[in-house]
C-alpha positions as CSV (number, residue, x, y, z in Angstrom):
1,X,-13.9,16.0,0.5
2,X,-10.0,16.6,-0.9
3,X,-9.1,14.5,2.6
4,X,-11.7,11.6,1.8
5,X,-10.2,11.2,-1.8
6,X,-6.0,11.3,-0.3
7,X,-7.5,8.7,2.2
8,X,-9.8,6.6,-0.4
9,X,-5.9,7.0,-2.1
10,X,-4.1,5.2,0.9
11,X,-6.8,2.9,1.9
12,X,-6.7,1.8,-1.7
13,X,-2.5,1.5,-2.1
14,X,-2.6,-0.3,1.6
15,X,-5.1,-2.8,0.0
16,X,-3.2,-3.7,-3.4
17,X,0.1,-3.7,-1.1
18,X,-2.0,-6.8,1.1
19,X,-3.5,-8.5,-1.8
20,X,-0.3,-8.7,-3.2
21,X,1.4,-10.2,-0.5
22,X,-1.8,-13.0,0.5
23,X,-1.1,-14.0,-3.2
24,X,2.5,-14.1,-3.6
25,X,2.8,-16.3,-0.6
26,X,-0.3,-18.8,-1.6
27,X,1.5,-18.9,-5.2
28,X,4.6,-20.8,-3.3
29,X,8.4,-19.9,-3.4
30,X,9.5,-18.2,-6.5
31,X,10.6,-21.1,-8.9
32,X,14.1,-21.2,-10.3
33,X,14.9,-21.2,-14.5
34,X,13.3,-19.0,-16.6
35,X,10.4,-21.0,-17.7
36,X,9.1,-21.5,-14.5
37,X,9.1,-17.8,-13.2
38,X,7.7,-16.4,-16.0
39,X,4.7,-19.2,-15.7
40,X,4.8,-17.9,-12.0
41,X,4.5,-14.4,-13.1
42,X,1.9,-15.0,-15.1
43,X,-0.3,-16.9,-13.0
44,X,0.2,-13.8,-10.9
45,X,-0.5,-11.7,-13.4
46,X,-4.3,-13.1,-14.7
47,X,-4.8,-14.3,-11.1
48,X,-8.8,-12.2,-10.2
49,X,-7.1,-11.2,-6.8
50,X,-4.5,-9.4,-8.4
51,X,-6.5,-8.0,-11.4
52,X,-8.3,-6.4,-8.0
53,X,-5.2,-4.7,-7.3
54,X,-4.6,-3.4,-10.9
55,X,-8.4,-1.8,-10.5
56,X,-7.4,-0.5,-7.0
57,X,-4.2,0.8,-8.5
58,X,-6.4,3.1,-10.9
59,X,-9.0,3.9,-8.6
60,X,-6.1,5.1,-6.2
61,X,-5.1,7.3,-8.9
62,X,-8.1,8.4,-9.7
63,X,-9.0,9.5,-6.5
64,X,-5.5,11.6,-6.3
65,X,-5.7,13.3,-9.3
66,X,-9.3,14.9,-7.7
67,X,-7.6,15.7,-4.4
68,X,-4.8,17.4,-6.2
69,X,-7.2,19.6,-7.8
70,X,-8.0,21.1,-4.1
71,X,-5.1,20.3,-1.8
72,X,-1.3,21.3,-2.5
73,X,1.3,18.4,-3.5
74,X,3.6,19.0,-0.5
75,X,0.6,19.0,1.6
76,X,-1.5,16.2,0.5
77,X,1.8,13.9,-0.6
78,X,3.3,13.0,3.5
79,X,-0.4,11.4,4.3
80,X,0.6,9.1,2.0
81,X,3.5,8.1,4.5
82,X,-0.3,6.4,6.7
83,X,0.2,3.5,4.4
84,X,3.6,2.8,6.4
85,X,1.5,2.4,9.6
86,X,-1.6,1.0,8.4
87,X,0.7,-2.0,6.4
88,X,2.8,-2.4,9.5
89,X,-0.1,-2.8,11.9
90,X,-2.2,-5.0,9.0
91,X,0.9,-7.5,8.1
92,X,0.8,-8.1,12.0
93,X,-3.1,-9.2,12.1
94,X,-3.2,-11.4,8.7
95,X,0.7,-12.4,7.9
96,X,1.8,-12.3,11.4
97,X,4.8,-10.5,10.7
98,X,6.3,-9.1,13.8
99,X,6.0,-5.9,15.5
100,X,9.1,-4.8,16.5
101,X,10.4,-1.9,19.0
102,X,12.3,-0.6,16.0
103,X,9.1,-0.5,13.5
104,X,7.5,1.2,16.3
105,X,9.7,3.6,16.8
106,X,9.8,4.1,12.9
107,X,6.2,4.2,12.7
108,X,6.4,6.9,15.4
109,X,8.5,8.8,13.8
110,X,6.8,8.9,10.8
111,X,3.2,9.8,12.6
112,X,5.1,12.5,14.4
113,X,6.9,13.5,10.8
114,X,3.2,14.2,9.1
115,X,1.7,15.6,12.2
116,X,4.6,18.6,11.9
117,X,4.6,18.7,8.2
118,X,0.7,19.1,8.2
119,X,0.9,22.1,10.2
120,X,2.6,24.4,8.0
């Protein structure tokens, strides 16, 4: 169950990292003057898409604080590092950002980084 809860975590963080972005770019470029971005900000801030993320924010940390009651921090902590991947594969699908042989090769390392780690 400790596993569930450190993935509900990163499926959770993954999904306020996405809203975020959807949101930020149907808000428009970030205005100049002072005025204007703190309008933007707020906007942001009340918009029910975003409010999601706040609630995803504390569910994510819910969920943690019960997995660290089971699994050890420096265990537990580098699955967190699947965010990396599933961000960079899901900014592909819906923003169309690109893939690149370097982010792959990141990505790689980073899979290959928490398979070692989770072994000890």
């Amino acid at each position: 169950m400790s596993h569930v809860l450190v993935l509900v975590t990163v499926l959770l963080t993954v999904y306020a990292q996405l809203i975020v972005k959807w949101q930020v770019l149907e808000a428009g470029p970030f205005p100049h003057g002072l005025p204007d971005q703190l309008l933007f900000l707020f906007r942001l801030v009340i918009n029910p898409w975003i409010i999601s993320v706040y609630l995803a924010a504390l569910a994510a940390g819910l969920a943690w604080m019960a997995a660290m009651t089971k699994l050890q921090l420096s265990y537990a902590y580098p699955f967190m590092s699947l965010s990396f991947v599933f961000v960079l594969v899901l900014s592909a699908v819906f923003f169309h950002e690109p893939v690149t042989w370097q982010k792959s090769a990141g990505i790689a390392l980073v899979v290959l980084g928490l398979a070692i780690g989770s072994q000890g």
